[in-house]
C-alpha positions in Angstrom: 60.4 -30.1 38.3 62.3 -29.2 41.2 64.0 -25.2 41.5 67.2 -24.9 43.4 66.6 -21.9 46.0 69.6 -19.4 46.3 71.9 -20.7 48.6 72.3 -17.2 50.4 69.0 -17.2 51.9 69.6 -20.5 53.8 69.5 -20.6 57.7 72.0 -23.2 59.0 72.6 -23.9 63.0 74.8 -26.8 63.2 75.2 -29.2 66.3 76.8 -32.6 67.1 76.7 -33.5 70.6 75.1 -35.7 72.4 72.0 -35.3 74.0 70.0 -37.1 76.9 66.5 -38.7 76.1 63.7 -36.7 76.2 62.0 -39.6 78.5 64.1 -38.7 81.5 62.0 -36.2 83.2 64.0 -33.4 84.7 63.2 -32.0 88.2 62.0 -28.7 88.4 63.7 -28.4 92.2 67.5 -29.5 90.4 66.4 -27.1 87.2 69.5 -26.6 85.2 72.1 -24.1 85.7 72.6 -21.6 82.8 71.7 -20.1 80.0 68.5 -21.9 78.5 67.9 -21.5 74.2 65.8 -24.2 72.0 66.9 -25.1 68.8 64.2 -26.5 66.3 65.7 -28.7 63.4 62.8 -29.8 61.0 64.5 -32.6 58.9 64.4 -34.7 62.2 61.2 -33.3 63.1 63.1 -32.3 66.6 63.6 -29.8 69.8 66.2 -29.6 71.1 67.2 -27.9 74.3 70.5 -26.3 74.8 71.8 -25.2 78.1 75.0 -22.9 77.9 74.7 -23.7 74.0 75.0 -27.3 74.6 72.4 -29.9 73.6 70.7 -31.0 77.3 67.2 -32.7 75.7 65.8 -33.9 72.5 62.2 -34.3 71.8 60.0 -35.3 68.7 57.5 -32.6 67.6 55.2 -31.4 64.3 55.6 -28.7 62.6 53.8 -27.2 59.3 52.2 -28.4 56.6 53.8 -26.9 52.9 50.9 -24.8 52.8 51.2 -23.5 56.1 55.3 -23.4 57.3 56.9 -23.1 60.7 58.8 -19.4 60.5 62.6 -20.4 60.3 65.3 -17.8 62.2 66.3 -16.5 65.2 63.0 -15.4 67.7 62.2 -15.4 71.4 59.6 -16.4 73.7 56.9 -13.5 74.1 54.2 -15.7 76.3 53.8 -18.6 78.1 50.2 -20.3 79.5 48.8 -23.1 80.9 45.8 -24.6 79.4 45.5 -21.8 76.6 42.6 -23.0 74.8 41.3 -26.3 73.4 43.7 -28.0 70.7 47.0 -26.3 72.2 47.5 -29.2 75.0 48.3 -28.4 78.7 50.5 -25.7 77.9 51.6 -23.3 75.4 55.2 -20.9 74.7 54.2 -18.0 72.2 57.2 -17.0 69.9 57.4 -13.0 68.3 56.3 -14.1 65.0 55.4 -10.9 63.3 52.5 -11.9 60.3 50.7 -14.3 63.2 50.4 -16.3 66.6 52.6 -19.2 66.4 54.3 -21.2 69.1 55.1 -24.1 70.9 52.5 -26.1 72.7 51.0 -29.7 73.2 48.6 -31.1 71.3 45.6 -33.3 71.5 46.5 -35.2 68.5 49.6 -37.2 69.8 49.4 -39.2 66.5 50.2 -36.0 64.1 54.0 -35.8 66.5 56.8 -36.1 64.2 55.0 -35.2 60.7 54.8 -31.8 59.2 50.7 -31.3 59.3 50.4 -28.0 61.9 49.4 -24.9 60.6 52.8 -23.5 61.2 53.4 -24.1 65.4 55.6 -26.8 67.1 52.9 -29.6 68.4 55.1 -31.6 71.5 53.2 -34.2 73.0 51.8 -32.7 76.3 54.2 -34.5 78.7 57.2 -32.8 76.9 55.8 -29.3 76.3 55.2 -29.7 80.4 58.7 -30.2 80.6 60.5 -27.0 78.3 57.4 -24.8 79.7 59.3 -24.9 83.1 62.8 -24.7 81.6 62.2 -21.2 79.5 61.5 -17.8 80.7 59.7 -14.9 78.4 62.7 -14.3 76.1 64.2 -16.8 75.7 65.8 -17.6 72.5 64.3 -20.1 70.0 66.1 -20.9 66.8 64.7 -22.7 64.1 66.6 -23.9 61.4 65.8 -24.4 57.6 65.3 -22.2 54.2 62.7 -18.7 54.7 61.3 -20.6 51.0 61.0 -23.9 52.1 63.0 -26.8 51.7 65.8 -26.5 48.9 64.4 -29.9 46.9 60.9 -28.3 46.6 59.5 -25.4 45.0 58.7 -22.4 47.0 54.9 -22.5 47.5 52.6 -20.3 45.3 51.6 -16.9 47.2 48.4 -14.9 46.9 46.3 -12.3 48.7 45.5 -13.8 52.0 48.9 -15.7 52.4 51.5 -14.8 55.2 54.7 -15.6 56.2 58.7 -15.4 55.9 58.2 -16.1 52.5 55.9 -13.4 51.7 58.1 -10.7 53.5 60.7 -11.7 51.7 59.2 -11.2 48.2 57.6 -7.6 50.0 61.2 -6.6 50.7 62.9 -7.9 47.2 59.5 -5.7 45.7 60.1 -2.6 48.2 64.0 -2.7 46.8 62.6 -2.8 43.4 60.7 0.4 43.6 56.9 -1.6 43.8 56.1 -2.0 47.2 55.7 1.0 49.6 53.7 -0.3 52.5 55.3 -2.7 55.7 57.3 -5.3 55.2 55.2 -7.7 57.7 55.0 -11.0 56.0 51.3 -10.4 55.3 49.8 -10.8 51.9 47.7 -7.9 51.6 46.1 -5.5 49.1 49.7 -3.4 48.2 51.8 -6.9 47.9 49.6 -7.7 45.3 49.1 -4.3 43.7 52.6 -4.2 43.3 53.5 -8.1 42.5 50.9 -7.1 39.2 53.1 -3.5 38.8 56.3 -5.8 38.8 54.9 -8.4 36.4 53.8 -5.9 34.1 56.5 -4.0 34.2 58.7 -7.3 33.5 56.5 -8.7 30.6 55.5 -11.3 33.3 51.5 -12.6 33.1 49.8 -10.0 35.4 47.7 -11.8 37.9 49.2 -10.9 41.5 50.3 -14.4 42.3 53.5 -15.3 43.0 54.6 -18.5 40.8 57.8 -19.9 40.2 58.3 -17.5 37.2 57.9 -14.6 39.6 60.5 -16.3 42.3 63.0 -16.2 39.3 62.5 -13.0 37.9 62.9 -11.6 41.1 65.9 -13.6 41.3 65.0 -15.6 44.7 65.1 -19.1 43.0 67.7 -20.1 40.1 
């Protein structure tokens, strides 16, 4: 059965100009003029780089599985390496994810590029991640479009003690509004989100096990 997810919480970035091909290397001595931001849409499984807030590039990428989502929103680059550490290609762009250490790197998996099988970071093949990793600085912006509980067709993934993620501080922040949940709001399933996900469901006639299912999302009034 599928849920349809209240349309407030939906992220939407629109864009419809056209683009160059991410093929065409560009060189680093003629590097762009202006401002520099990366837009992430995950229905085309794509990057896109925006100079001035115009679409310069567009390259293929993976991103999470269900289990394990990309964060969706508005967040910056925090870090940027070469070579970082094996399965994270020639280069890696960190991104201020709050509940974990997610960004965007290449990958020595080139076959898993355009499916949604990471563990929530942006795999790029390692020629393209070579490319962006000399376009961005530290700070710059990276926006990445969708829905904080998945996408709308699907239900919102079961949460539990252990989980993190945009969805889980959502619930902690519907729960700390609610008079349940008195510790940080950080997107990390931990010992008082599930102490008070059980106070809620009790309180709410709700079975009490501290896992968030799809009668919890209603109750709370997140899906419809």
């Amino acid at each position: 059965m599928h849920w349809r997810i209240s349309l407030f919480l939906v992220v939407l970035l629109g864009l419809s100009a056209p683009m160059a091909a991410a093929d065409a290397t560009p060189d680093p001595v003629n590097k762009p003029k202006g401002e520099v931001a990366i837009l992430v849409d995950p229905v085309r499984n794509e990057l896109i780089v925006l100079i001035n807030q115009k679409p310069y590039k567009k390259y293929p990428i993976a991103l999470g599985k269900p289990q394990t989502p990309t964060p969706v929103g508005e967040l910056h680059v925090i870090n940027k390496y070469k070579n970082w550490g094996r399965g994270f290609g020639t280069r890696w762009i960190g991104l201020n994810v709050p509940w974990g250490t997610y960004g965007i790197h290449g990958t020595n998996r080139p076959h898993s590029i355009g499916k949604d099988v990471s563990h929530g970071c942006i795999r790029m093949l390692n020629r393209h991640v070579e490319e962006i990793y000399e376009l961005v600085d530290v700070g710059t912006k990276v926006m990445i479009r969708g829905h904080v509980l998945g996408e709308p067709q699907l239900s919102p993934r079961r949460l539990a003690k252990g989980d993190s993620g945009g969805d889980v501080q959502l619930v902690q922040y519907r729960l700390k509004s609610a008079g349940y949940f008195h510790g940080e709001c950080n997107g990390r399933f931990g010992n008082l989100t599930e102490q008070a996900l059980k106070a809620y469901e009790r309180a709410n006639q709700l079975p009490v096990d501290g896992v968030l299912s799809i009668h919890d999302y209603i109750s709370l009034g997140l899906v419809e």
